[in-house]
Biopython code that builds the backbone (N, CA, C, O; Angstrom):
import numpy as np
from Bio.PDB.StructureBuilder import StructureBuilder

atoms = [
    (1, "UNK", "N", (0.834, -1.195, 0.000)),
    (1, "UNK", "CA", (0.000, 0.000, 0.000)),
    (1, "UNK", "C", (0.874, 1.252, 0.000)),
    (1, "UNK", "O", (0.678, 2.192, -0.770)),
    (2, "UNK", "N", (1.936, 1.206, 0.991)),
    (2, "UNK", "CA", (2.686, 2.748, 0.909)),
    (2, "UNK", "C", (3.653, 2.730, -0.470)),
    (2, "UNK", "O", (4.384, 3.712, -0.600)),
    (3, "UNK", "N", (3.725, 1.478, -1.717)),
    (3, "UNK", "CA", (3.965, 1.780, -2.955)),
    (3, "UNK", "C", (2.860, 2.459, -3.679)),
    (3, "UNK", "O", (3.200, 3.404, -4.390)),
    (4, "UNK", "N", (1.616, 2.154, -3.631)),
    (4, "UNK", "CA", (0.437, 2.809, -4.299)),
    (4, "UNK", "C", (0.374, 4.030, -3.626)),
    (4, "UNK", "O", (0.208, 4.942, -4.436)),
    (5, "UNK", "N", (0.429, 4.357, -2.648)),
    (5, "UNK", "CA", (0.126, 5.985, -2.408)),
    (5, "UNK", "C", (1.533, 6.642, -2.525)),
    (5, "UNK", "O", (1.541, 7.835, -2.826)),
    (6, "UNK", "N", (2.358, 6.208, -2.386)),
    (6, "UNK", "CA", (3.740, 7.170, -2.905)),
    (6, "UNK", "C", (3.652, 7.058, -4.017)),
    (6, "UNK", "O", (4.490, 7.865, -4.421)),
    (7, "UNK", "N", (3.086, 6.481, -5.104)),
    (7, "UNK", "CA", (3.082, 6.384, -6.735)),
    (7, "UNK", "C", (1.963, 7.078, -7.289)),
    (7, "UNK", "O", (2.092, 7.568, -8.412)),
    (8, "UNK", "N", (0.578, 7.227, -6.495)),
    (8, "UNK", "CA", (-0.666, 8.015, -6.780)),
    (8, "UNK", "C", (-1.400, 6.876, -7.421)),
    (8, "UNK", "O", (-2.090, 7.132, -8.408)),
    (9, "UNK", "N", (-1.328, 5.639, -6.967)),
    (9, "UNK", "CA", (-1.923, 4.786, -7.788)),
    (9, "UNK", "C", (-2.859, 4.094, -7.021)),
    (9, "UNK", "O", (-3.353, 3.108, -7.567)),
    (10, "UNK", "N", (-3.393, 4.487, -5.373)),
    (10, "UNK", "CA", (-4.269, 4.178, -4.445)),
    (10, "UNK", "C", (-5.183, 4.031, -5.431)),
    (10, "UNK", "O", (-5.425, 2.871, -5.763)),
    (11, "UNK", "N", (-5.888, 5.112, -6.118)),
    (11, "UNK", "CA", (-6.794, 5.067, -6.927)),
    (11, "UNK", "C", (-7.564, 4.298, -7.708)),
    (11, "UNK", "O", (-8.767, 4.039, -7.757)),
    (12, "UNK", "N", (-6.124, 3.833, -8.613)),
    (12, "UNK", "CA", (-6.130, 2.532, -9.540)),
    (12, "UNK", "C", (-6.652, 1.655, -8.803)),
    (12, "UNK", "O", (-7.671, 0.983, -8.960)),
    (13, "UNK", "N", (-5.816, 1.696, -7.890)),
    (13, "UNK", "CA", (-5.852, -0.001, -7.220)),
    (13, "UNK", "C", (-7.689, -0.183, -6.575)),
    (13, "UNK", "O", (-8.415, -1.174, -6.495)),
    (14, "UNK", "N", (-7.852, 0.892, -6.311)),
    (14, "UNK", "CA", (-9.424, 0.667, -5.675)),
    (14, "UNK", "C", (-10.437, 0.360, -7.033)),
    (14, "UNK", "O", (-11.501, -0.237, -7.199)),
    (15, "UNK", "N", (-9.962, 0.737, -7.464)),
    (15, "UNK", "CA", (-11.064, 0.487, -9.410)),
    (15, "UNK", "C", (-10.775, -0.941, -9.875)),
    (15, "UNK", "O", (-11.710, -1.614, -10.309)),
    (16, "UNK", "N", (-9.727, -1.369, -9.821)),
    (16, "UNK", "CA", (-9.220, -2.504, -10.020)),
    (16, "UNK", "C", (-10.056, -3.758, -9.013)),
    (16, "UNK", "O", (-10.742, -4.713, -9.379)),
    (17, "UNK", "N", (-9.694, -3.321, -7.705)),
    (17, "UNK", "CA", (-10.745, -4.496, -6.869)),
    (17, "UNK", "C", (-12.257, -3.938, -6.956)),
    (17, "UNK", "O", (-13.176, -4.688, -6.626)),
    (18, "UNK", "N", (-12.509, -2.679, -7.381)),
    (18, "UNK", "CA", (-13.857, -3.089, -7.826)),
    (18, "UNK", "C", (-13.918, -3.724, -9.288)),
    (18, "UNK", "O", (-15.095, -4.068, -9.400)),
    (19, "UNK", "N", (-13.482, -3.939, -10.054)),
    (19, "UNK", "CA", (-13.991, -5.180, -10.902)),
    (19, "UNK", "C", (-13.922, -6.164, -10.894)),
    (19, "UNK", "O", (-14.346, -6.774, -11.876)),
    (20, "UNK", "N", (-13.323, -6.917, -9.728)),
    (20, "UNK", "CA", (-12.631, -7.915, -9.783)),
    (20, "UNK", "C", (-13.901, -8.593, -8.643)),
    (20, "UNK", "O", (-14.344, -9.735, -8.523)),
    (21, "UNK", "N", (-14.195, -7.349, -7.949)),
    (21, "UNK", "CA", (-15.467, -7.537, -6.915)),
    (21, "UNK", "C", (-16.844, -7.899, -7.530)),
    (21, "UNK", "O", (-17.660, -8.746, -7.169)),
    (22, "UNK", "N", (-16.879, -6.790, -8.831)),
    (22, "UNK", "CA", (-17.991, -6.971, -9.288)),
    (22, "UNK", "C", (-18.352, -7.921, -10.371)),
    (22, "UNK", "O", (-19.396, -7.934, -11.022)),
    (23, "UNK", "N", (-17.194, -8.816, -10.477)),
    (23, "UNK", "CA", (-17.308, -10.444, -11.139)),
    (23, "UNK", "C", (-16.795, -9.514, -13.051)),
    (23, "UNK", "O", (-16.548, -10.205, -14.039)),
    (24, "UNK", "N", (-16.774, -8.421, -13.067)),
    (24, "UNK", "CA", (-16.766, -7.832, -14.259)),
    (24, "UNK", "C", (-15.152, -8.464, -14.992)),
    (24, "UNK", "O", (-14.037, -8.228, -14.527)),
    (25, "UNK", "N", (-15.462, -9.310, -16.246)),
    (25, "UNK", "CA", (-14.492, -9.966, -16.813)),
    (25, "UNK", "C", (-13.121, -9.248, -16.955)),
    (25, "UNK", "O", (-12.800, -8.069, -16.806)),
    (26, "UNK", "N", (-12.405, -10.394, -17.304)),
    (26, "UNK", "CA", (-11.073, -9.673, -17.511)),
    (26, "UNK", "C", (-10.895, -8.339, -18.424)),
    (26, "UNK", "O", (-11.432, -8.315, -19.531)),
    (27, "UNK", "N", (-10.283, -7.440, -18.045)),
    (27, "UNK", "CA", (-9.457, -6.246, -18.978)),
    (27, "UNK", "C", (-7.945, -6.388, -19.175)),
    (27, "UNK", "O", (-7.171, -6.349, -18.219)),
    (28, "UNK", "N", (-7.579, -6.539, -20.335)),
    (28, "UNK", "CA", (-6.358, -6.490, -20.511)),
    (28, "UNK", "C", (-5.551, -4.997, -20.005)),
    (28, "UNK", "O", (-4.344, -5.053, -19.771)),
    (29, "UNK", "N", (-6.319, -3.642, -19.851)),
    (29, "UNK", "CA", (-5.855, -3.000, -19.611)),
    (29, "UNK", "C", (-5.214, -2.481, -17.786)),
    (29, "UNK", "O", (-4.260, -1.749, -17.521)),
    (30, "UNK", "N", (-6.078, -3.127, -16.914)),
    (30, "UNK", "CA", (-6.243, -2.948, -15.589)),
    (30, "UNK", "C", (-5.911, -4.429, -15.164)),
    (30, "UNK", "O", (-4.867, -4.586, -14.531)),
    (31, "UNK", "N", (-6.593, -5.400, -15.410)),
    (31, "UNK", "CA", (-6.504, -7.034, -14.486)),
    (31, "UNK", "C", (-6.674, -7.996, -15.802)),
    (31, "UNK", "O", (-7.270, -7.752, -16.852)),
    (32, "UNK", "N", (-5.796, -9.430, -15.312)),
    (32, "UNK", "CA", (-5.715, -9.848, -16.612)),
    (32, "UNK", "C", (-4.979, -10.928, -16.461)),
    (32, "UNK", "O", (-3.916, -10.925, -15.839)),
    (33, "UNK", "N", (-5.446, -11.862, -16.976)),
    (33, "UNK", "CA", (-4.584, -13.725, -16.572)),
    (33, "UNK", "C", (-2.780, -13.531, -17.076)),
    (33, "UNK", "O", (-2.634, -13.305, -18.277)),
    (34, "UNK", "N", (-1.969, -13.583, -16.545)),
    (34, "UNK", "CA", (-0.606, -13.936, -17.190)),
    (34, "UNK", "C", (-0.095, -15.142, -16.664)),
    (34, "UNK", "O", (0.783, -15.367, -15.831)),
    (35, "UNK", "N", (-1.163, -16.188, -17.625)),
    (35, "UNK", "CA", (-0.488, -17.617, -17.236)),
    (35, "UNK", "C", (0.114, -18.031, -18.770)),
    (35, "UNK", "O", (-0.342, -18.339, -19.871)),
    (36, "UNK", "N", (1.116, -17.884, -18.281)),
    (36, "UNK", "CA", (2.303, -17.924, -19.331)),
    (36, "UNK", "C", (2.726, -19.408, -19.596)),
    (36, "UNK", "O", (3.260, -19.794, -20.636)),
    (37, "UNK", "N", (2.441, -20.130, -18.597)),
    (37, "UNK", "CA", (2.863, -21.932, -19.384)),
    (37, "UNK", "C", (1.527, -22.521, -18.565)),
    (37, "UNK", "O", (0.915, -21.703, -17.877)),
    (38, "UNK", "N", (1.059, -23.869, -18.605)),
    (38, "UNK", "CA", (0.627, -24.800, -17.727)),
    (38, "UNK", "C", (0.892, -24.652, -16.048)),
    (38, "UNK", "O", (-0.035, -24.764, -15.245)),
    (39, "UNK", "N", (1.942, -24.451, -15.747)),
    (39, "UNK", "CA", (2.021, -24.115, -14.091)),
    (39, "UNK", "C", (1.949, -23.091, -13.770)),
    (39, "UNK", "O", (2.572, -22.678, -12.792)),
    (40, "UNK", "N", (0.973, -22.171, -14.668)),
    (40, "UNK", "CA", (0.726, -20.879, -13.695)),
    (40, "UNK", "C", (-0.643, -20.597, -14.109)),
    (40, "UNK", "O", (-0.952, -19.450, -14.434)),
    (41, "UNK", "N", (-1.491, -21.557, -14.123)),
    (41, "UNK", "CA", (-3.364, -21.615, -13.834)),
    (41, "UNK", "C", (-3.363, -20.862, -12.898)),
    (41, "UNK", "O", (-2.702, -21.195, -11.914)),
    (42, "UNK", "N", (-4.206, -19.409, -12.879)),
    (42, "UNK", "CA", (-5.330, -18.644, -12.281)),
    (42, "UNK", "C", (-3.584, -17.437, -11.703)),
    (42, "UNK", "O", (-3.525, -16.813, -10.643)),
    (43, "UNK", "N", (-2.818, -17.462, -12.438)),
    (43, "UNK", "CA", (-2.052, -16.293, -12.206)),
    (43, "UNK", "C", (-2.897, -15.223, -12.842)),
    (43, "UNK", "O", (-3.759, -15.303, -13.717)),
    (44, "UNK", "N", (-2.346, -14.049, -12.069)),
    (44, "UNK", "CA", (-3.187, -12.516, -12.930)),
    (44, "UNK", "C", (-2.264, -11.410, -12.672)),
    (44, "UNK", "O", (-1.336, -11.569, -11.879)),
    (45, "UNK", "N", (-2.513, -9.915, -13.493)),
    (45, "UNK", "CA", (-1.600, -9.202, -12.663)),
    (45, "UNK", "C", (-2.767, -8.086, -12.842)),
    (45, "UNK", "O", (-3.655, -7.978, -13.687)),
    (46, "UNK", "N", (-2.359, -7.175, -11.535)),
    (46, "UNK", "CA", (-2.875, -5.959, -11.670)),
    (46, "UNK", "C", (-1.997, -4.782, -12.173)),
    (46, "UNK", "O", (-1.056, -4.424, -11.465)),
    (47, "UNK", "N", (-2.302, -4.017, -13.616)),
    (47, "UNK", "CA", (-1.954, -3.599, -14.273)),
    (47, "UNK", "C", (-1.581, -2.003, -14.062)),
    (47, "UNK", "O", (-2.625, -1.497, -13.649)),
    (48, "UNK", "N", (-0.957, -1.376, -14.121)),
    (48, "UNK", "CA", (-0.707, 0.174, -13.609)),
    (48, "UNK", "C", (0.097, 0.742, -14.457)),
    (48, "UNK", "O", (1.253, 1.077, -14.197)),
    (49, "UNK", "N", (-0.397, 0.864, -15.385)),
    (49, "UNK", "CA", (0.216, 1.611, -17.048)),
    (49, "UNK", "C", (0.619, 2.926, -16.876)),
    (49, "UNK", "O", (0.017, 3.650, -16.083)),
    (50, "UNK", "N", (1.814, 3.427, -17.691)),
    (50, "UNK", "CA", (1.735, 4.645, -17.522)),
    (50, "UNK", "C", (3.250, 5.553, -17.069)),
    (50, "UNK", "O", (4.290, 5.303, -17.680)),
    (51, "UNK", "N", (3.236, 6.076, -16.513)),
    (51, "UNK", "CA", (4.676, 6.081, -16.400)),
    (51, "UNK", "C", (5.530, 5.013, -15.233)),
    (51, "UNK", "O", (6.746, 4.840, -15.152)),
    (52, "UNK", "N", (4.810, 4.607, -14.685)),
    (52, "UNK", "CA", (5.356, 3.890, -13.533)),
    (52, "UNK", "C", (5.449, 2.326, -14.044)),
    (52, "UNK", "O", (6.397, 1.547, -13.951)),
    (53, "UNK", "N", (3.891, 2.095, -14.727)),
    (53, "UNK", "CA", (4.129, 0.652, -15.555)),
    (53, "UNK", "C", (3.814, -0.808, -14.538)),
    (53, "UNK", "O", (3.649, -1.963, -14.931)),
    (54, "UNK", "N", (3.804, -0.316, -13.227)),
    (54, "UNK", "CA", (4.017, -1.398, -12.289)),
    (54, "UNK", "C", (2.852, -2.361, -12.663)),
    (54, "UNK", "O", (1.833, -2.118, -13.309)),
    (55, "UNK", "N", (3.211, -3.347, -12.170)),
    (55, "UNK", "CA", (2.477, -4.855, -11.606)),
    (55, "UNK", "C", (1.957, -5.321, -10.602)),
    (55, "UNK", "O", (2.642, -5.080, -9.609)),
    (56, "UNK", "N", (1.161, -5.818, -10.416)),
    (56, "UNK", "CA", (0.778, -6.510, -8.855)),
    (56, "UNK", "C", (0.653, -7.928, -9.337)),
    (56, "UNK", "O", (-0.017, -7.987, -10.369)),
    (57, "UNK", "N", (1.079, -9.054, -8.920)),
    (57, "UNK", "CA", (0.852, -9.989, -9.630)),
    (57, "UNK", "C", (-0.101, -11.102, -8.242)),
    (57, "UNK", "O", (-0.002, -10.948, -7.024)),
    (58, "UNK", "N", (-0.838, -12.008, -8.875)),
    (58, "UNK", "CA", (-2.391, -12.263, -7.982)),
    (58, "UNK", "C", (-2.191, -13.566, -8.342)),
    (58, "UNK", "O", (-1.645, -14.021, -9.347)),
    (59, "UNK", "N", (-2.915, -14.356, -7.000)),
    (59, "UNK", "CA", (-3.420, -15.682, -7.339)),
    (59, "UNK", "C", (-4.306, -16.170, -7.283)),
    (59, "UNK", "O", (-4.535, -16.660, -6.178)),
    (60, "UNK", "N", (-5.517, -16.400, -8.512)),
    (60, "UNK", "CA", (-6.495, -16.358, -7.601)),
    (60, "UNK", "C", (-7.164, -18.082, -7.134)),
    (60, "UNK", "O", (-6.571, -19.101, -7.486)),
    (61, "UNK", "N", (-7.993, -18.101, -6.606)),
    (61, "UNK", "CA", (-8.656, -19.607, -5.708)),
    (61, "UNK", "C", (-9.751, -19.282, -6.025)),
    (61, "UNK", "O", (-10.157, -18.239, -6.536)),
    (62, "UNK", "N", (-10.625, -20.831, -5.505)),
    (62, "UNK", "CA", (-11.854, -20.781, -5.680)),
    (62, "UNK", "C", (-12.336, -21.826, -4.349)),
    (62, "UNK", "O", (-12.628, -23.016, -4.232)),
    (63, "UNK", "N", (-12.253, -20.883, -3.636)),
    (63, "UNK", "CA", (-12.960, -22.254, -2.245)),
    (63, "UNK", "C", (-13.965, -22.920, -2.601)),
    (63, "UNK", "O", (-14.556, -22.870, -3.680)),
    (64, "UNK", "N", (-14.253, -23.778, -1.386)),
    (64, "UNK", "CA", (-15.250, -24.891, -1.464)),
    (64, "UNK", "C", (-16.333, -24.143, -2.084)),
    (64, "UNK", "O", (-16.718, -24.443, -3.214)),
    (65, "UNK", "N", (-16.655, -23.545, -1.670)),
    (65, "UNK", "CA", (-18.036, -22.164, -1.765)),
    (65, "UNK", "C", (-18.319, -21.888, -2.850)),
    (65, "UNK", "O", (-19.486, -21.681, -3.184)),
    (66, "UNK", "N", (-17.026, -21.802, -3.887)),
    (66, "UNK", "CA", (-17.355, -21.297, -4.857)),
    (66, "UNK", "C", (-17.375, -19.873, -4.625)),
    (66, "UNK", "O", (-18.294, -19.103, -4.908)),
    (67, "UNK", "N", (-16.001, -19.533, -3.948)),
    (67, "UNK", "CA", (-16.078, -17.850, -4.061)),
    (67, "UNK", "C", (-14.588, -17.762, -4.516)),
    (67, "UNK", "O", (-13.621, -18.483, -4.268)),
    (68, "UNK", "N", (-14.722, -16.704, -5.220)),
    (68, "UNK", "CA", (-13.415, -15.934, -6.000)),
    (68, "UNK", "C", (-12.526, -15.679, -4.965)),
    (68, "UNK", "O", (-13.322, -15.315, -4.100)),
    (69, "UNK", "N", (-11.149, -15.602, -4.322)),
    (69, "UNK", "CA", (-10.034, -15.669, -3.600)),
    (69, "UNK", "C", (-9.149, -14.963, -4.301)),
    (69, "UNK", "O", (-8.605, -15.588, -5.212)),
    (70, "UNK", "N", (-8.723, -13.432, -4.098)),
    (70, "UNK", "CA", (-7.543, -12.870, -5.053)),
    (70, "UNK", "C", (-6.278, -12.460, -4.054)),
    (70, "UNK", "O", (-6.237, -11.453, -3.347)),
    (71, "UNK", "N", (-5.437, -13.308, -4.149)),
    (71, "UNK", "CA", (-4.331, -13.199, -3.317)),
    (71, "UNK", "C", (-2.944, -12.543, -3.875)),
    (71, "UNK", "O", (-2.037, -12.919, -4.617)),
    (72, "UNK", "N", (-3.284, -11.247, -3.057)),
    (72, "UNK", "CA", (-2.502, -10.254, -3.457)),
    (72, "UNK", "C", (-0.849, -10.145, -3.759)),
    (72, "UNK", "O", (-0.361, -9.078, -3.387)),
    (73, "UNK", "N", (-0.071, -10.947, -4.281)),
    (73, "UNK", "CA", (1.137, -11.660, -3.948)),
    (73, "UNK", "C", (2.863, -11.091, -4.325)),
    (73, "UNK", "O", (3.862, -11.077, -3.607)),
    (74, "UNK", "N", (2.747, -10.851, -5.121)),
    (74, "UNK", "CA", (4.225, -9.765, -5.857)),
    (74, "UNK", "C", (4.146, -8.660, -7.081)),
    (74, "UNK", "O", (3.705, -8.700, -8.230)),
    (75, "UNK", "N", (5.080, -7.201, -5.908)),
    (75, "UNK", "CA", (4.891, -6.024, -6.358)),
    (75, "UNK", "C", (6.292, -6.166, -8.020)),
    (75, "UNK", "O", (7.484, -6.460, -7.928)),
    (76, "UNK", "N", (5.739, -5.931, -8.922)),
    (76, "UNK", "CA", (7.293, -5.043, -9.621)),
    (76, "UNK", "C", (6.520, -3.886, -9.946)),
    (76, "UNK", "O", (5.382, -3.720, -10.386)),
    (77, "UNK", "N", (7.639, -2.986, -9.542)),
    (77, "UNK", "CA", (7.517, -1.345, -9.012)),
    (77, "UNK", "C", (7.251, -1.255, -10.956)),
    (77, "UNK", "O", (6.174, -0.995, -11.493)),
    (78, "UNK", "N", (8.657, -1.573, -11.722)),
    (78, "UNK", "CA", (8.217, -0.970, -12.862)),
    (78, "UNK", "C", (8.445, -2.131, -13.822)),
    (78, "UNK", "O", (9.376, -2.880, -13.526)),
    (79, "UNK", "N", (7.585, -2.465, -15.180)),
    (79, "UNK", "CA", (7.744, -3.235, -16.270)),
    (79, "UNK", "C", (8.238, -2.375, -16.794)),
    (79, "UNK", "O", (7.806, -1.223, -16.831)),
    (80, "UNK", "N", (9.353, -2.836, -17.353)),
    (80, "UNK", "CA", (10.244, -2.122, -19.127)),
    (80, "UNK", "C", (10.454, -2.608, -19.979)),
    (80, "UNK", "O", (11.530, -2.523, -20.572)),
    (81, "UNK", "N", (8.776, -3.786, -20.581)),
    (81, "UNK", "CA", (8.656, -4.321, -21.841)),
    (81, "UNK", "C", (7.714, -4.551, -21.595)),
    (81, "UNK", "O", (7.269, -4.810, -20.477)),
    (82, "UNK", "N", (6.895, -4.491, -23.124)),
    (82, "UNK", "CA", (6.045, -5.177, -23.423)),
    (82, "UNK", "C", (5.472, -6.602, -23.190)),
    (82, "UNK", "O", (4.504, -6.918, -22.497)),
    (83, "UNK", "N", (6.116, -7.218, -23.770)),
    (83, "UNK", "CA", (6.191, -8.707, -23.515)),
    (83, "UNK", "C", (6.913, -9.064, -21.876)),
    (83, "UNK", "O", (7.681, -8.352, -21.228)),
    (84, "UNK", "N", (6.423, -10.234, -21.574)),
    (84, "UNK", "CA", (6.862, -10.541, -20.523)),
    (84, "UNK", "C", (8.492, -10.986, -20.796)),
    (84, "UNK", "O", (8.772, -11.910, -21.560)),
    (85, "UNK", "N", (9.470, -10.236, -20.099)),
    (85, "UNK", "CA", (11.060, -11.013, -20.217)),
    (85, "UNK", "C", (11.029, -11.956, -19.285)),
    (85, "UNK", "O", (10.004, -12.421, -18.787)),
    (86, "UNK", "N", (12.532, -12.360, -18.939)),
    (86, "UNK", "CA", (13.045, -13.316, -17.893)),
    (86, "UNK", "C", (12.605, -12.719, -16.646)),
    (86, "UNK", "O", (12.081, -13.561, -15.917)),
    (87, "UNK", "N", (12.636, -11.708, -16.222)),
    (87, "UNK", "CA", (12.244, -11.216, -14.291)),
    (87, "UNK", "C", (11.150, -11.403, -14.483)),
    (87, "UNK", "O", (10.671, -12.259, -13.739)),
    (88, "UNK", "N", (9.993, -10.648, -15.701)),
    (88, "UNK", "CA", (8.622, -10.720, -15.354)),
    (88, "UNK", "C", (8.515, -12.285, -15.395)),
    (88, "UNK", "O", (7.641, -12.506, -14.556)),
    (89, "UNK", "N", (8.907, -13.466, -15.892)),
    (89, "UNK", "CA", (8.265, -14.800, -15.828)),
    (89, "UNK", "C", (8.662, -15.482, -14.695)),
    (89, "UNK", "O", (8.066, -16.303, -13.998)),
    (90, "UNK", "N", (9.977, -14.918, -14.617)),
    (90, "UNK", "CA", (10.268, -15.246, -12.839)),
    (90, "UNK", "C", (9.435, -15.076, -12.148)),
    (90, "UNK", "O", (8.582, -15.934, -11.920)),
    (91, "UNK", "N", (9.448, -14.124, -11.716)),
    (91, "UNK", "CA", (7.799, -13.705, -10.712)),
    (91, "UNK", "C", (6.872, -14.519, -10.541)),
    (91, "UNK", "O", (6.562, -15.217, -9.575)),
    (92, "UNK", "N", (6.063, -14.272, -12.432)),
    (92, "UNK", "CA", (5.257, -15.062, -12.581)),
    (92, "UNK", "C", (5.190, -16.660, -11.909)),
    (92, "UNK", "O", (4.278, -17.100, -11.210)),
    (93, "UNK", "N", (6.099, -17.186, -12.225)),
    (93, "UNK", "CA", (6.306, -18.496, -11.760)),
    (93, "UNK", "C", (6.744, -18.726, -10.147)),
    (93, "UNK", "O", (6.909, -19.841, -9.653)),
    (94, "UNK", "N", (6.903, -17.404, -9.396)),
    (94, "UNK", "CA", (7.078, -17.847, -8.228)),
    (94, "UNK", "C", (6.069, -17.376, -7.680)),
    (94, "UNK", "O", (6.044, -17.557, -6.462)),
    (95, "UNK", "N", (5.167, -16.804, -8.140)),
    (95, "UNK", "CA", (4.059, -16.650, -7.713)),
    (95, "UNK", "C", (2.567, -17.617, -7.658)),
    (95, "UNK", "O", (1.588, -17.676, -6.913)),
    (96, "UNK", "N", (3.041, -18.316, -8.913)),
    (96, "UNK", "CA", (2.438, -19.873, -9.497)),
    (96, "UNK", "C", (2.823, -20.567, -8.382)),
    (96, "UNK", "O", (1.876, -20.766, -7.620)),
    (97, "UNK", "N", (3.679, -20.926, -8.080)),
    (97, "UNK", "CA", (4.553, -21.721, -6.401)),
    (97, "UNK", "C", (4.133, -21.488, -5.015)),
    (97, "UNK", "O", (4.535, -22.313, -4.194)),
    (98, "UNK", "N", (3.544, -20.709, -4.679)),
    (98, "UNK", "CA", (2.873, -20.429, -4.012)),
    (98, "UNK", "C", (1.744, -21.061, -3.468)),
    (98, "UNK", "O", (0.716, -21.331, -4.089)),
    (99, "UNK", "N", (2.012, -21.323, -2.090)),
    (99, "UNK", "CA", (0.338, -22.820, -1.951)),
    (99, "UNK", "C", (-0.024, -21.720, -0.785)),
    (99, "UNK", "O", (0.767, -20.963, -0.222)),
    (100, "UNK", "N", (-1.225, -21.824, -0.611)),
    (100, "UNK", "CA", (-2.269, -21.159, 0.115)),
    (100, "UNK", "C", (-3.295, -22.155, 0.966)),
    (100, "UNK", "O", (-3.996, -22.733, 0.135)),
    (101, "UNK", "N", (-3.606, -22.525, 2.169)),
    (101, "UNK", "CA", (-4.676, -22.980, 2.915)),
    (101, "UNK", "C", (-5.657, -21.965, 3.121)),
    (101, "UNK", "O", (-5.347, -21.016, 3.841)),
    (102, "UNK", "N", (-6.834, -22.014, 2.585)),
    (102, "UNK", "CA", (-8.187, -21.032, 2.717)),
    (102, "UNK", "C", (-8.683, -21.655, 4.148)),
    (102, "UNK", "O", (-8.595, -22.883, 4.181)),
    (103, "UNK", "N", (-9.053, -21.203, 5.020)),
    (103, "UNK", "CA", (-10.078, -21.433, 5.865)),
    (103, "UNK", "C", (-11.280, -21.041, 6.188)),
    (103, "UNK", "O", (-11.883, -21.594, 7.107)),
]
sb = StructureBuilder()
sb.init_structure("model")
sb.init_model(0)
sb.init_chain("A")
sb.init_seg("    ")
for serial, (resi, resn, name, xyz) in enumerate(atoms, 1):
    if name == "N":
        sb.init_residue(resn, " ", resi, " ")
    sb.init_atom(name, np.array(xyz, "f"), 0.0, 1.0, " ", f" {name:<3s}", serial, name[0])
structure = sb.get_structure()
């Protein structure tokens, strides 16, 4: 959080979990699957275009319930490509690694 408000991107980030709240499908521009091979099912990142460019990268679950689970998991402050390189798939994939117990 004190990266989003030192960046001015509190904002974003509240628009962002409201769509994500309001079941409203993916946007490539704001939230958005980056499952880049087979072992990274239900990766996502939250998107922050612009001059800063940053990432939030997410995992999401689906409990017993059948409720959406978005687990808020690794910041990169800034992307400096388009395409995902070697750090962004790093991430990606250690963020895929990641096991979670819901209770």
């Amino acid at each position: 959080m004190k990266f989003l408000k030192e960046k001015n991107l509190a904002k974003k980030f509240k628009m962002i979990c409201d769509i994500i709240i309001r079941n409203i499908s993916y946007t490539s521009d704001l939230y958005g699957k980056e499952e880049i091979d087979k072992s990274c099912k239900g990766i996502t990142a939250m998107k922050f275009k612009g001059h800063q460019n940053a990432r939030i990268y997410c995992k999401e679950l689906i409990s017993e319930d059948k409720i959406l689970i978005v687990v808020v998991s690794e910041l990169l402050e800034k992307k400096k490509n388009q395409k995902n390189q070697f750090a962004e798939r790093r991430l990606i994939k250690k963020v895929a690694g990641y096991e979670y117990e819901i209770e």
